[in-house]
VEXSE-552037 format. One record per residue: chain; x, y, z of N, C-alpha, C in turn; residue in one letter; residue number from 1. Coordinates in steps of 0.1 Angstrom, whole numbers. Example, Ala and Ser with C-alpha at 12.3 -4.5 7.8 and 13.67 -1.06 7.14 Angstrom:
residues 2
A,132,-57,78,123,-45,78,132,-33,78,A,1 .
A,128,-22,71,137,-11,71,129,0,79,S,2 .
END
This chain:
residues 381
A,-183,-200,442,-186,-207,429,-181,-198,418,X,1 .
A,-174,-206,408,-170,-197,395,-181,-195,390,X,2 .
A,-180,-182,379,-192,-179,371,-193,-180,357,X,3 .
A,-176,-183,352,-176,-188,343,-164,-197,339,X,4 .
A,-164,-206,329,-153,-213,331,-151,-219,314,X,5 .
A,-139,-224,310,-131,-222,296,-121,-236,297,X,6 .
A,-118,-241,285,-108,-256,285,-94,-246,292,X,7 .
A,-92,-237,283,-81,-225,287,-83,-213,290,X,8 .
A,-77,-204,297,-82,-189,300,-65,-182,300,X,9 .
A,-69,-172,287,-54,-166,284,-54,-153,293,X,10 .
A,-44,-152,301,-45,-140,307,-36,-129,298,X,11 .
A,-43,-118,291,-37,-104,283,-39,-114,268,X,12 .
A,-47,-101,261,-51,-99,248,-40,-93,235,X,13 .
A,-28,-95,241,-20,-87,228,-18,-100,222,X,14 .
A,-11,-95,212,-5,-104,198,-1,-116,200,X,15 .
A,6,-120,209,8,-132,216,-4,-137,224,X,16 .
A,-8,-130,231,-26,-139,237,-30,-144,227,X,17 .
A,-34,-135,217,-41,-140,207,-37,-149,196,X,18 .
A,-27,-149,198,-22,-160,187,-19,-174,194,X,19 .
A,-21,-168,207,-22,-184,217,-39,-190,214,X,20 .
A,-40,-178,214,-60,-181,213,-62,-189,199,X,21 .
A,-57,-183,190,-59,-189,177,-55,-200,175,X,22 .
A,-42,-205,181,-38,-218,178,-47,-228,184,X,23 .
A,-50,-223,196,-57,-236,201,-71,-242,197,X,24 .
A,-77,-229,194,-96,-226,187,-93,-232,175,X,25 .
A,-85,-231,169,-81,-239,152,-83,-249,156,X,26 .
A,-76,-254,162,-77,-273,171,-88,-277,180,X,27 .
A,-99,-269,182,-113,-270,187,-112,-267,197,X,28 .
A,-103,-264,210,-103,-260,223,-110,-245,222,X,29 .
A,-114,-251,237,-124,-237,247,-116,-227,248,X,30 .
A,-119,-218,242,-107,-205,248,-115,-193,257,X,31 .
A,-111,-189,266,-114,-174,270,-100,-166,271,X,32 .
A,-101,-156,266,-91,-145,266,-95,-133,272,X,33 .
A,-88,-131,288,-88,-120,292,-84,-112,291,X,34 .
A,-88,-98,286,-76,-88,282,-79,-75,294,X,35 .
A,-70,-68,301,-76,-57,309,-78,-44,305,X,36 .
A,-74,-38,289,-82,-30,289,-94,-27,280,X,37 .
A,-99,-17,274,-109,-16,275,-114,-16,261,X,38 .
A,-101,-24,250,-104,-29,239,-89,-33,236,X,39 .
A,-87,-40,225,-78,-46,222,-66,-37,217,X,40 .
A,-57,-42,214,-46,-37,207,-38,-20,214,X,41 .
A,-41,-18,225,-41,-8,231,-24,-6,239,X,42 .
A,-14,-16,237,-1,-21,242,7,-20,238,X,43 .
A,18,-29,237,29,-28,230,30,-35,215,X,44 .
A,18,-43,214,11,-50,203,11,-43,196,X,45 .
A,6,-28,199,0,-16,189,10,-8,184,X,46 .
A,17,-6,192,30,4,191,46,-1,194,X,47 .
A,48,-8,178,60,-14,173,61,-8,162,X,48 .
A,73,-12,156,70,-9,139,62,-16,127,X,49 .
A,55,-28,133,48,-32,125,55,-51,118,X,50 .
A,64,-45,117,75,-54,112,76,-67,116,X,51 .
A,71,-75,102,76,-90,103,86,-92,101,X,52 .
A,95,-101,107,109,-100,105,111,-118,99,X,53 .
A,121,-117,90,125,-130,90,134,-138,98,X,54 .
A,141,-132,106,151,-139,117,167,-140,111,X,55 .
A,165,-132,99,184,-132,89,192,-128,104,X,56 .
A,189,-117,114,196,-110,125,195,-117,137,X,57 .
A,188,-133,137,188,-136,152,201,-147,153,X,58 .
A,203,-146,167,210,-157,169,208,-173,167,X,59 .
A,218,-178,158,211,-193,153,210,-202,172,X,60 .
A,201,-208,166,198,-220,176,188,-216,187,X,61 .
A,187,-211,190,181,-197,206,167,-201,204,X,62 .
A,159,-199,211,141,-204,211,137,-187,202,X,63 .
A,138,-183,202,132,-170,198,134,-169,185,X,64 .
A,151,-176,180,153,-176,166,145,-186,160,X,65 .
A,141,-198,167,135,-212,160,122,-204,160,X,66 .
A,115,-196,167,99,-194,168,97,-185,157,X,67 .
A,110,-173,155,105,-166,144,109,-170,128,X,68 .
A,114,-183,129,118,-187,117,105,-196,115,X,69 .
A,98,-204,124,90,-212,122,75,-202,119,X,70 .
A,76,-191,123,64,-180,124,63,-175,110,X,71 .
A,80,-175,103,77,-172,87,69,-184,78,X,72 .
A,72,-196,86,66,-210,78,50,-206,81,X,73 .
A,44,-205,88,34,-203,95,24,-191,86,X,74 .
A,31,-178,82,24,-170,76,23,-167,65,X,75 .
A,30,-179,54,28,-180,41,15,-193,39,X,76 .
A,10,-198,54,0,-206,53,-13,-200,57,X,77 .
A,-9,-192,69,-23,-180,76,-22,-174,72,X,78 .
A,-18,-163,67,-20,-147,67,-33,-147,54,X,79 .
A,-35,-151,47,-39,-149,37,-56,-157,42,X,80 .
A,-55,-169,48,-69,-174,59,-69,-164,64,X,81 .
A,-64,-157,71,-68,-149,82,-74,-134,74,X,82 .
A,-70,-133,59,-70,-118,58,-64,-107,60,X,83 .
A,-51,-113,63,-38,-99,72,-32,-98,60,X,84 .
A,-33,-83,57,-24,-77,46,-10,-70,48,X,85 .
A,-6,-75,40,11,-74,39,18,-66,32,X,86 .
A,31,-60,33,43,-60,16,57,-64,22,X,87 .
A,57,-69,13,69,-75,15,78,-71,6,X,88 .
A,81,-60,15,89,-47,7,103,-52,11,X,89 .
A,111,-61,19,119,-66,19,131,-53,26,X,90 .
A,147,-54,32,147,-45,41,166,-47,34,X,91 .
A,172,-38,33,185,-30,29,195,-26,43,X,92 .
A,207,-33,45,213,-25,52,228,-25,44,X,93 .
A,233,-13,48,243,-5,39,255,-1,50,X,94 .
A,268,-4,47,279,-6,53,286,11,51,X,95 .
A,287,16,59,294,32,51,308,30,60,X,96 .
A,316,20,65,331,18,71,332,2,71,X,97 .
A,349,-4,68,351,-14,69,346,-20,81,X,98 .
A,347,-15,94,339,-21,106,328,-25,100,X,99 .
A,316,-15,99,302,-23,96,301,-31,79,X,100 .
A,311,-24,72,312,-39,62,314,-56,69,X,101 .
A,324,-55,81,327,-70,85,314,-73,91,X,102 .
A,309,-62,97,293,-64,105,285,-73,103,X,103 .
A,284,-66,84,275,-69,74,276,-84,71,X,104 .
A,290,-85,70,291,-102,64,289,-110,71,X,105 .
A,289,-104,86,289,-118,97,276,-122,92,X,106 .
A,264,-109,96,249,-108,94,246,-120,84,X,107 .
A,255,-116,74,250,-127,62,252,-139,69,X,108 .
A,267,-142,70,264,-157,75,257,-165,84,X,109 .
A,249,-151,97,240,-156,101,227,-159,99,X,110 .
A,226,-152,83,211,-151,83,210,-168,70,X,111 .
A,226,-170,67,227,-183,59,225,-197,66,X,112 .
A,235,-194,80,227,-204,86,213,-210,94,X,113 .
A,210,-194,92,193,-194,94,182,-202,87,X,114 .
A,188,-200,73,179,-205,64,174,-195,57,X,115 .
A,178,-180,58,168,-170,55,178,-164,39,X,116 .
A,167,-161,31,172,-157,20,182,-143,20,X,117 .
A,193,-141,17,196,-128,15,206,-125,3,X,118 .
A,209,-115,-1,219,-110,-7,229,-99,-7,X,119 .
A,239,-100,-10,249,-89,-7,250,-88,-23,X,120 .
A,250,-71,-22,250,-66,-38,263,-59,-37,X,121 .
A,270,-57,-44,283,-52,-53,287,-42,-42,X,122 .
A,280,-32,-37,284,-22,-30,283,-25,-17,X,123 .
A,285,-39,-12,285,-41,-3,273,-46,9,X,124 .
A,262,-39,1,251,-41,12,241,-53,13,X,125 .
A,233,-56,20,229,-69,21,217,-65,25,X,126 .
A,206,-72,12,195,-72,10,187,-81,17,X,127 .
A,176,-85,22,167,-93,30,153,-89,24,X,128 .
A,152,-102,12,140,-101,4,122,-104,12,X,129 .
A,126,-114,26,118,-114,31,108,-101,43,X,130 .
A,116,-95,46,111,-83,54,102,-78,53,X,131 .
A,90,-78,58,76,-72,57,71,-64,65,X,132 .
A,64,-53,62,55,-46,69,44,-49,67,X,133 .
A,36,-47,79,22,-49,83,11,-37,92,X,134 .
A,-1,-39,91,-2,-33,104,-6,-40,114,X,135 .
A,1,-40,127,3,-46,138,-17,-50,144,X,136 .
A,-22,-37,144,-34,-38,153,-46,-46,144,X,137 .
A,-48,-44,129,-50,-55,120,-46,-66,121,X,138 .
A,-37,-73,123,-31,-85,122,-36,-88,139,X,139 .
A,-34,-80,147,-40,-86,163,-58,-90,160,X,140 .
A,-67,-79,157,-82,-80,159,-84,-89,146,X,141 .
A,-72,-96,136,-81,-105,127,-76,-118,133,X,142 .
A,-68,-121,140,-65,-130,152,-76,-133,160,X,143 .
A,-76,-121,169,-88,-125,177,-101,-128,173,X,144 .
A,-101,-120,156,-120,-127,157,-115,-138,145,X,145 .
A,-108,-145,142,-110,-161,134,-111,-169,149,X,146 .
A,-105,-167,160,-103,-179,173,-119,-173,178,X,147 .
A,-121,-165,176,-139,-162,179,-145,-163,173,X,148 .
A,-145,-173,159,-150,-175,151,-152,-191,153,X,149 .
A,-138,-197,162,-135,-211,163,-144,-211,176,X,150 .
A,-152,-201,181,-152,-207,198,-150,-199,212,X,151 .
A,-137,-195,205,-130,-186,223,-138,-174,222,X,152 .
A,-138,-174,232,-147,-159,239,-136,-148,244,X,153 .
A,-138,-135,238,-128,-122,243,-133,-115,254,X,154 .
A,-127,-116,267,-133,-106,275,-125,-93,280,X,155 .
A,-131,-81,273,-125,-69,279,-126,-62,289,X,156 .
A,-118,-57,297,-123,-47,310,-116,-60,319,X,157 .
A,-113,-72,315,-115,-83,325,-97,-86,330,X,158 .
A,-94,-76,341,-82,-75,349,-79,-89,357,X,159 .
A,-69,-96,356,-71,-108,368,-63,-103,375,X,160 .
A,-67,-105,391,-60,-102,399,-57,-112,411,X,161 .
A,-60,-123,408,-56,-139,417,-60,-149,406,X,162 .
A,-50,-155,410,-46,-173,409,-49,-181,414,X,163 .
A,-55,-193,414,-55,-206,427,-55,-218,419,X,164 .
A,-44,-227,424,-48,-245,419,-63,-246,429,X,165 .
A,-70,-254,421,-83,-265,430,-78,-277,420,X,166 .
A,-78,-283,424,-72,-299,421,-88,-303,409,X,167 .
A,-101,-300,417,-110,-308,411,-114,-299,396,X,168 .
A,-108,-288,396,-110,-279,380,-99,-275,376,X,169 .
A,-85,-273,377,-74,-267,374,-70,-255,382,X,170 .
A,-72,-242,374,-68,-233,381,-82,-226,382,X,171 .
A,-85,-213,391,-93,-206,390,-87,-192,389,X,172 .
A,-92,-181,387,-89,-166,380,-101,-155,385,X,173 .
A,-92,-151,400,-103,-139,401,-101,-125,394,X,174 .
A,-114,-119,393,-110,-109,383,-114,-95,392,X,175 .
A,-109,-82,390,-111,-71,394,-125,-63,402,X,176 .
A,-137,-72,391,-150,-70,389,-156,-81,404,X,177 .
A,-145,-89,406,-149,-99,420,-156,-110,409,X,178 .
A,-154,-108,396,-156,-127,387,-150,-134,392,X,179 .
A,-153,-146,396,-141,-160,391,-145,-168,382,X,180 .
A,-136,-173,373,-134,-180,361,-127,-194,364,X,181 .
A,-131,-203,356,-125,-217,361,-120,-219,348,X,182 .
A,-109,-228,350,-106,-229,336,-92,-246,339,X,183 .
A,-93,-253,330,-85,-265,332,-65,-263,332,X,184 .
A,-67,-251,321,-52,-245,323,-54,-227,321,X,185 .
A,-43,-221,325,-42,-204,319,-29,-207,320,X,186 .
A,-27,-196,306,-13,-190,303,-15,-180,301,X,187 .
A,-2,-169,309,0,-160,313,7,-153,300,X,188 .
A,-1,-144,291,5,-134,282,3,-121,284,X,189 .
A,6,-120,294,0,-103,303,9,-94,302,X,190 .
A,26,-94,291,35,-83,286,37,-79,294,X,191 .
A,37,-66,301,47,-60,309,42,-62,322,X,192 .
A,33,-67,326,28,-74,338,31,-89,342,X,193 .
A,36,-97,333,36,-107,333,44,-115,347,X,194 .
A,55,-107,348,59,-112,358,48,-112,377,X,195 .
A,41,-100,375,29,-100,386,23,-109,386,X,196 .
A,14,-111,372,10,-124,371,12,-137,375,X,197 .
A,27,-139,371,33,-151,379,39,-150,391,X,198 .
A,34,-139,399,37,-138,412,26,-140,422,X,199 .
A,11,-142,416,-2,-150,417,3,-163,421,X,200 .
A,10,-169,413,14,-184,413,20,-183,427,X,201 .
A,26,-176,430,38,-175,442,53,-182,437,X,202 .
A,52,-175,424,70,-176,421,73,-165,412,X,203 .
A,92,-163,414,94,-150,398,101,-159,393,X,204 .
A,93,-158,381,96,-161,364,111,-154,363,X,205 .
A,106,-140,360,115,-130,353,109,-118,361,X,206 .
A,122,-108,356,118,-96,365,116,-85,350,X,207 .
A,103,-87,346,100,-77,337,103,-62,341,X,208 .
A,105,-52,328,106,-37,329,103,-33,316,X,209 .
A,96,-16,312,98,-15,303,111,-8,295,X,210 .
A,110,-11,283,120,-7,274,116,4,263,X,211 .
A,118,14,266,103,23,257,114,28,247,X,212 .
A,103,26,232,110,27,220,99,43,216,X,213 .
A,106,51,212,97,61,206,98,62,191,X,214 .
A,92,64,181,90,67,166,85,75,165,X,215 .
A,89,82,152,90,93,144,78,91,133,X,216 .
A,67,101,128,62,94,116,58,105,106,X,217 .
A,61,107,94,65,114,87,54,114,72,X,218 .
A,51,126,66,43,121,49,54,118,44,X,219 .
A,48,106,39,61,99,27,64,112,18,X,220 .
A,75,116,13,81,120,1,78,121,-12,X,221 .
A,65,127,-19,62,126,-29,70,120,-42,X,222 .
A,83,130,-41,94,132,-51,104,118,-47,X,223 .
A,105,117,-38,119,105,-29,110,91,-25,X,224 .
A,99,86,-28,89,77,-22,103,64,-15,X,225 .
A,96,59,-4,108,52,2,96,35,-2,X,226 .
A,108,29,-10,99,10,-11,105,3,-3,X,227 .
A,113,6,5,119,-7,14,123,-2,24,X,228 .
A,125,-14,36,131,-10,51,140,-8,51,X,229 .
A,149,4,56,162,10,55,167,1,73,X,230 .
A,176,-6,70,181,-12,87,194,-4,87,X,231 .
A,199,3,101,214,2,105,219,-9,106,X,232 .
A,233,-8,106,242,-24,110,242,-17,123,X,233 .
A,238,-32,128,241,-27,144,256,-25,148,X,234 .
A,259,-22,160,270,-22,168,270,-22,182,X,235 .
A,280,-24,191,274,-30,204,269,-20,212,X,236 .
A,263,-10,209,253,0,214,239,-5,208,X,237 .
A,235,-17,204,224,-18,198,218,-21,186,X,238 .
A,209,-24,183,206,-23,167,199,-15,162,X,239 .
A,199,0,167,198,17,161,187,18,158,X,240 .
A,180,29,150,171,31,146,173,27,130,X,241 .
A,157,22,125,158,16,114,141,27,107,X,242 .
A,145,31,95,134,37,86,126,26,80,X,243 .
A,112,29,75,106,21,69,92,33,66,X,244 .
A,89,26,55,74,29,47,61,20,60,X,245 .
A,50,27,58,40,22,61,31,13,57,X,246 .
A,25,5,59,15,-3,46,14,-1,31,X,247 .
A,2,12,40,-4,22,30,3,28,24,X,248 .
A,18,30,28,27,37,15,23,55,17,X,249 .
A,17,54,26,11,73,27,21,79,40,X,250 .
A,31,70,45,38,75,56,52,69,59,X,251 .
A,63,74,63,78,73,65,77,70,80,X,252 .
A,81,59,84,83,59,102,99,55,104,X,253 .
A,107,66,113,119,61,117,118,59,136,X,254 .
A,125,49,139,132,50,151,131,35,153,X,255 .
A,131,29,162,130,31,179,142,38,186,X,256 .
A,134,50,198,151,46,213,149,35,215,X,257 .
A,159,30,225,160,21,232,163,24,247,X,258 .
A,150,35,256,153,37,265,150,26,278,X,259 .
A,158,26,291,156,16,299,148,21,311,X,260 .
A,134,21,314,127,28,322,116,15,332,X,261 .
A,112,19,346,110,15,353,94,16,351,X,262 .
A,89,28,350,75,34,353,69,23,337,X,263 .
A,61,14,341,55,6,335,40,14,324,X,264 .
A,35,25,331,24,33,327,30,44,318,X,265 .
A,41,49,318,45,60,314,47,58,294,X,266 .
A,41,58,292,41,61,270,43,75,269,X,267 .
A,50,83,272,50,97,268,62,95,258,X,268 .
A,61,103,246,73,107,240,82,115,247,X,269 .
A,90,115,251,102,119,258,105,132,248,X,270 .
A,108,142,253,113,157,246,125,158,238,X,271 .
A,134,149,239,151,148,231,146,137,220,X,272 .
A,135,126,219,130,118,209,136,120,195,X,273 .
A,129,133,195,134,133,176,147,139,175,X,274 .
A,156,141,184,172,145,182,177,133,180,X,275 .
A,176,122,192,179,108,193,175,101,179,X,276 .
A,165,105,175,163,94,160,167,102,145,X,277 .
A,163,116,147,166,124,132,176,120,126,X,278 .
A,190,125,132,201,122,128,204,113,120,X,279 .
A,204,104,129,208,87,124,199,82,115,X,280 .
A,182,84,115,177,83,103,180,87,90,X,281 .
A,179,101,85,184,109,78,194,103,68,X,282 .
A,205,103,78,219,93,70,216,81,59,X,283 .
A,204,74,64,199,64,56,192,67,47,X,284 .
A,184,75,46,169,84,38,173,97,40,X,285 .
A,176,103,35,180,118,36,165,126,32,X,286 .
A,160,121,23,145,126,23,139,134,33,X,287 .
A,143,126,45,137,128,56,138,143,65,X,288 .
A,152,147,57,156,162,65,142,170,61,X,289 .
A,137,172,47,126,181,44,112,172,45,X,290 .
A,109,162,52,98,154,53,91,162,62,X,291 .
A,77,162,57,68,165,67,63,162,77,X,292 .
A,72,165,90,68,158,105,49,157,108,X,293 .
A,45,144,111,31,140,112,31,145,128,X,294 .
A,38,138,137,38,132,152,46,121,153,X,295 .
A,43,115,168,55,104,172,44,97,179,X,296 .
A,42,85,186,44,75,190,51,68,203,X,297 .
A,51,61,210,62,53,219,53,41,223,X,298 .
A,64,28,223,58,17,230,67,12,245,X,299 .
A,61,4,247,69,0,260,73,-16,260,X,300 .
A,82,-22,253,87,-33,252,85,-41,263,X,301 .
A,81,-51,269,82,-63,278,98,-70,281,X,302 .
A,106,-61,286,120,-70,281,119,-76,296,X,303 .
A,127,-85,299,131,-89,312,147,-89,313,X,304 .
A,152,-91,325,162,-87,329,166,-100,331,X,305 .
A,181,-97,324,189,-114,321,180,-124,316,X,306 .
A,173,-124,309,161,-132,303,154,-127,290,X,307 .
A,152,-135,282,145,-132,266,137,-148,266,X,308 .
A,123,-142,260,115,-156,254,111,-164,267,X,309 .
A,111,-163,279,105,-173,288,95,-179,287,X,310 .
A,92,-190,285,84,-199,278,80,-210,289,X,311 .
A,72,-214,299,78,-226,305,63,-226,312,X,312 .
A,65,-237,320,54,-241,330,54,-236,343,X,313 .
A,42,-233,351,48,-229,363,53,-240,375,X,314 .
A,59,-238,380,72,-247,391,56,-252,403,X,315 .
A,55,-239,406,48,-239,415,25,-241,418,X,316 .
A,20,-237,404,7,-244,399,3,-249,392,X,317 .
A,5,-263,389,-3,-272,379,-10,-262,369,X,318 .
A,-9,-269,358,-18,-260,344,-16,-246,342,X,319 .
A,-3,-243,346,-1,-230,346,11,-226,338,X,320 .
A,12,-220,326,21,-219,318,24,-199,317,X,321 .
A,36,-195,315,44,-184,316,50,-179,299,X,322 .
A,42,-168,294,50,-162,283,56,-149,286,X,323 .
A,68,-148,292,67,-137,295,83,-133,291,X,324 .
A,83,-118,291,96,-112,284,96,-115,267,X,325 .
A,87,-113,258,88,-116,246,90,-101,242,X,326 .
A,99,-98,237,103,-83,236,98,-79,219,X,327 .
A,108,-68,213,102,-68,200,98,-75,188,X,328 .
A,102,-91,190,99,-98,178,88,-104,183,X,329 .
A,80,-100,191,66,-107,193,60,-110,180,X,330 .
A,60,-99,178,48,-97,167,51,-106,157,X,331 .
A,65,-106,150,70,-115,144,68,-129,148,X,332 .
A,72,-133,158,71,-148,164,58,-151,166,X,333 .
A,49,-142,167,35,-147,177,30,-157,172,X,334 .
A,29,-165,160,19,-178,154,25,-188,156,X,335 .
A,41,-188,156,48,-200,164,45,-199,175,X,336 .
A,44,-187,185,44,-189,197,36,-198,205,X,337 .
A,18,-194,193,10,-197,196,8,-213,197,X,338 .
A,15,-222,182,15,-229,180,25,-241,193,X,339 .
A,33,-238,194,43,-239,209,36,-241,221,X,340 .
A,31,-233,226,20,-229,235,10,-245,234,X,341 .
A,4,-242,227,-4,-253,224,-1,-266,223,X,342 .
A,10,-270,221,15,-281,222,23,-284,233,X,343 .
A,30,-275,241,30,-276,256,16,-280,263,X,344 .
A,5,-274,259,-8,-282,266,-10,-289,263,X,345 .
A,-8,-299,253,-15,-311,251,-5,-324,254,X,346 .
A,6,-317,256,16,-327,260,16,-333,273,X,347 .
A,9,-317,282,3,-324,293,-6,-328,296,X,348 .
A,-13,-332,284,-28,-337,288,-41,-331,291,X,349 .
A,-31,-313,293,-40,-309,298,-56,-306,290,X,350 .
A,-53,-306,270,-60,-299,266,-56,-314,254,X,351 .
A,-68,-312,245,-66,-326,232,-70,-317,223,X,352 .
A,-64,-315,212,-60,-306,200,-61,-317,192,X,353 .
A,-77,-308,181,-80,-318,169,-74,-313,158,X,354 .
A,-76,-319,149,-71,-313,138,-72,-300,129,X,355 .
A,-63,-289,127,-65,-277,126,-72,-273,115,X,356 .
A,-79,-265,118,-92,-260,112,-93,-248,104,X,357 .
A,-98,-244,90,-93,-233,87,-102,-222,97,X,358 .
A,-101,-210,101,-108,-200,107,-107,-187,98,X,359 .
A,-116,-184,92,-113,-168,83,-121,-158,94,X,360 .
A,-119,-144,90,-122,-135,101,-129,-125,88,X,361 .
A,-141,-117,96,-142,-103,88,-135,-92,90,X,362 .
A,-131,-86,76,-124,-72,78,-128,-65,87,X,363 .
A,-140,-66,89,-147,-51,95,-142,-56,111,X,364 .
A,-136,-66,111,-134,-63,125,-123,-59,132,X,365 .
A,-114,-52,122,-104,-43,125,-110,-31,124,X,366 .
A,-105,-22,140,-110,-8,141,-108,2,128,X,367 .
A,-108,14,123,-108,18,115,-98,32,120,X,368 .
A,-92,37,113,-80,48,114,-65,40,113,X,369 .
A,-55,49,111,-43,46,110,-39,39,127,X,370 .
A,-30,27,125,-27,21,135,-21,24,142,X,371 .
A,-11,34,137,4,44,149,-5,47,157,X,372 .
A,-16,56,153,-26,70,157,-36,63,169,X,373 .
A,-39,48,171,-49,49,174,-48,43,192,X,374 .
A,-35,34,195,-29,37,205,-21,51,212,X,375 .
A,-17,54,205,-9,70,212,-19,79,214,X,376 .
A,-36,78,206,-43,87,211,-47,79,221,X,377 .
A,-46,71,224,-55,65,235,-49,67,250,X,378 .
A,-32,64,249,-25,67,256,-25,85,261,X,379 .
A,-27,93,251,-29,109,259,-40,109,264,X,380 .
A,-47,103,262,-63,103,268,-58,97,284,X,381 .
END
């Protein structure tokens, strides 16, 4: 017999769980959100750059570009219900060779057919008034407590480690502890596990791996204070390391690598890290040669292989829906995502979504210390 049971049961608590959680609790649904560890924001949720993106750089048409264009519609309506603080310091990239001049222009015209505001100034470069920073683990824990404000319940510690259709309740969700949970549908937002997860179901989605990004983080420049996101023009090695200010304005963060690694557990900053990002930072912010090194950081991206954005139902268990491989624009996309999500369940009937409700959250229920700091210490622990 189950011991507890939910309209939905999100399996994994990062930025995307919870913004699946929120969409639906807005609309009166049961939510329970499983998260496995042993408090929230402890992932790859936690350890990004922070960064809302407007979508000027995605590919037009693609699901990932529609989610994070629809996610900017989204958080000129929430962010401010919710309490998540922002700047919209807006983000600069600067052409130093005809190659990345033609780069630059394409950029524009992709970011015109986007919809997304930009500008190219006289010397070439192309400004992006929308670009915001945030902090990542703020914007997760004011998530989770407005949808726990609507209803859904957060459970931590609570690992699932089986799946089952039963016809007469939906699915059921055993949990590590020997719980089982009953619930009418679950969606699988379990990041770099996700494909395990849907191997519960008895099929592969996607064949997740991580992609570990390490950052640099620096005291801001008294004398040189940096107000905006410095971007590289990409080139087909990637889209480089990009500088930016902190919220708080008290800190300079450069990087991501973009390395390709297997070991799903491993968050170490790698020993070549700040050779791989100085350089190339630098060039953009030169400040940075005499900046005061704080520490570094690394996250472990959810990418999947030959696959971005998997979004779908499962083939093989009724009420079983797949988010998996949402790589760095999670964060960015998560309120569409959430919203998406939600309307895949009701489409099936599975779930009836009333009319959206406002949900405000208390401050205090964001942990307290700097956001870089409070994953990577958790990770050397």
């Amino acid at each position: 017999m189950a011991e507890c049971s939910a309209e939905v049961a999100i399996v994994g608590g990062g930025i995307v769980g919870c913004a699946v959680a929120h969409a639906l609790a807005r609309c009166g649904v049961q939510v329970l959100v499983l998260e496995a560890e042993p408090a929230l924001a402890l992932g790859a949720s936690a350890t990004n750059s922070g960064i809302l993106h407007t979508g000027f750089d995605s590919t037009p048409g693609e699901l990932e570009t529609r989610l994070i264009l629809r996610a900017a519609e989204l958080r000129e309506e929430l962010l401010g219900e919710l309490g998540v603080h922002t700047w919209r310091c807006g983000a600069r990239l600067t052409p130093r060779s005809d190659e990345e001049a033609d780069a630059v222009a394409r950029l524009a015209a992709g970011a015109q057919r986007n919809g997304v505001e930009r500008h190219v100034q006289a010397d070439g470069s192309l400004v992006v008034p929308g670009e915001t920073v945030s902090d990542p683990v703020a914007f997760l824990y004011l998530l989770a407590a407005a949808a726990q404000q609507g209803g859904a319940t957060v459970r931590l510690d609570a690992r699932v480690t089986a799946l089952t259709h039963t016809p007469a309740a939906g699915v059921e969700l055993e949990l590590a502890s020997g719980e089982r949970v009953q619930a009418r549908a679950a969606v699988n937002c379990a990041g770099l596990f996700a494909d395990e997860v849907a191997a519960m179901t008895g099929e592969r989605v996607v064949e997740i791996y991580p992609r570990k990004g390490e950052f640099l983080v620096f005291a801001m420049p008294a004398q040189e204070p940096l107000e905006e996101i410095l971007l590289p023009v990409p080139s087909a090695l990637g889209k480089g390391v990009l500088v930016f200010p902190t919220l708080d304005r008290s800190h300079v963060i450069a990087g991501p690598t973009a390395r390709e690694r297997e070991d799903k557990h491993d968050w170490s900053v790698e020993g070549d890290a700040r050779e791989l990002i100085l350089a190339s930072a630098a060039r953009m912010y030169p400040a940075l040669e005499h900046a005061q090194y704080v520490g570094a950081y690394a996250g472990l991206r959810p990418a999947g292989r030959s696959a971005n954005y998997v979004i779908a139902r499962s083939r093989t268990m009724p009420g079983v829906v797949h988010v998996a491989a949402i790589r760095s624009t999670g964060l960015s996309a998560s309120l569409a995502i959430g919203e998406h999500v939600a309307a895949m369940l009701a489409e099936d009937e599975t779930v009836t979504l009333g009319p959206p409700r406002s949900l405000t959250a208390a401050t205090q229920a964001v942990p307290p210390g700097r956001w870089w700091e409070r994953a990577a210490a958790h990770r050397r622990r």
